[in-house]
C-alpha positions in Angstrom: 0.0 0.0 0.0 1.5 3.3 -1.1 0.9 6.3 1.2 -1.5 7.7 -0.2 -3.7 4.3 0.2 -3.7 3.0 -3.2 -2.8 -0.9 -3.5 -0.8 -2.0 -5.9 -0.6 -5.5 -7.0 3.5 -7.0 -7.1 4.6 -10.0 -8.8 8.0 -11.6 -8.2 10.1 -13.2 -11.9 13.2 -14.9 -11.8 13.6 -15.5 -15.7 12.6 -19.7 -15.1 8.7 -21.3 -16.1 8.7 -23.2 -12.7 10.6 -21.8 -10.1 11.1 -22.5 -6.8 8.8 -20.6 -4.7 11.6 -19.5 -1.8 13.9 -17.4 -3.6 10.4 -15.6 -5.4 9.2 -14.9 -1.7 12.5 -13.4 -1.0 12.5 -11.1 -4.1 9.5 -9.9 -3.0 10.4 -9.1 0.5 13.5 -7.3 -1.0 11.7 -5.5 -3.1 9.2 -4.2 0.5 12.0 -3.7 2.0 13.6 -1.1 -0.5 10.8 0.3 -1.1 9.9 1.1 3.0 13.4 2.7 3.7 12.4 4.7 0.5 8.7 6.0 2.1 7.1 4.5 -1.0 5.0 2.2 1.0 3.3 2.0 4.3 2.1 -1.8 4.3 2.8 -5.1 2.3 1.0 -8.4 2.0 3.1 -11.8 0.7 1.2 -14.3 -0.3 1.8 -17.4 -0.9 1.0 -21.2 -0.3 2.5 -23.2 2.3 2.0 -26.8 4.5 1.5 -26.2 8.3 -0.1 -27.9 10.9 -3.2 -25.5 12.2 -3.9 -25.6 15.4 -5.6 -28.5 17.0 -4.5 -30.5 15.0 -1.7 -33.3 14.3 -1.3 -33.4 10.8 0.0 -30.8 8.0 -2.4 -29.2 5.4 -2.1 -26.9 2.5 -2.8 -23.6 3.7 -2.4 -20.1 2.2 -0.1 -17.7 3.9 -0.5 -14.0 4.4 2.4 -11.8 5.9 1.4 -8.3 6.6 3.6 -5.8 7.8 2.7 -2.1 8.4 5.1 1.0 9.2 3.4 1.1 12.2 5.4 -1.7 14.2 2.8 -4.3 13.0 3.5 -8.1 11.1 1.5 -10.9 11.5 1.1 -14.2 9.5 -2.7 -15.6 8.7 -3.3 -19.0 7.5 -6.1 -19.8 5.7 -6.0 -23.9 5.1 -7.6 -25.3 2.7 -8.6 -28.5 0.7 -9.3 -29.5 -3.1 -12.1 -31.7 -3.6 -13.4 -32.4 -7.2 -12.2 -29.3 -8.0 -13.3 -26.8 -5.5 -11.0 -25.3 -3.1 -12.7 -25.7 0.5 -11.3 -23.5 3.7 -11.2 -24.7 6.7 -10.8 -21.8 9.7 -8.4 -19.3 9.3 -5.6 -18.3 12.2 -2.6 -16.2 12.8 0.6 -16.1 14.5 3.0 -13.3 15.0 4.9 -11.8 12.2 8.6 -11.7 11.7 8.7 -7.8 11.2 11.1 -8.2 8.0 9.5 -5.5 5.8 9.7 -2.4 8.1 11.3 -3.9 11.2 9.9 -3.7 14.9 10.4 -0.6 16.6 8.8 1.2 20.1 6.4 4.1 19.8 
């Protein structure tokens, strides 16, 4: 989110048709990160899919991961699992954990 509120949509490219999905994630967060220190953004989201084990439960499932981090001293990951059944996605309940603070780091105030 720029500063004046407008969201813009990012997309991460490495020159390769399948890529590994880490080092994409990471040129994204690079690319947050630059643009913080520069004021040209207040808040990011990185999307992505992941497997985790939600709580309650014992097992891993596919879930899709939202980091959001805000100028404001604020990250937090949600998890939204989710299953594939005859070609629908279904999602189970969302939840959220802390965030790392790697876009705009953690700071008091």
């Amino acid at each position: 989110m720029k500063p004046d509120g407008q969201i813009v949509q990012t997309a991460a490219y490495d020159g390769r048709e399948h890529p590994p999905s880490e080092p994409l994630i990471d040129l994204l967060r690079q690319s947050f990160r630059a643009q913080a220190k520069d004021g040209a953004i207040i808040a990011s989201a990185t999307v992505y899919d992941v497997r985790t084990i939600p709580p309650g439960a014992t097992d891993k499932t596919d879930a899709v991961a939202v980091e959001l981090d805000h100028r404001d001293s604020y990250s937090v990951t949600v998890l939204f699992p989710y299953t594939i059944m005859a070609g629908t996605v279904q999602f189970g309940p969302a939840f959220a954990h802390k965030g790392t603070f790697a876009i705009f780091g953690k700071h008091d105030g």
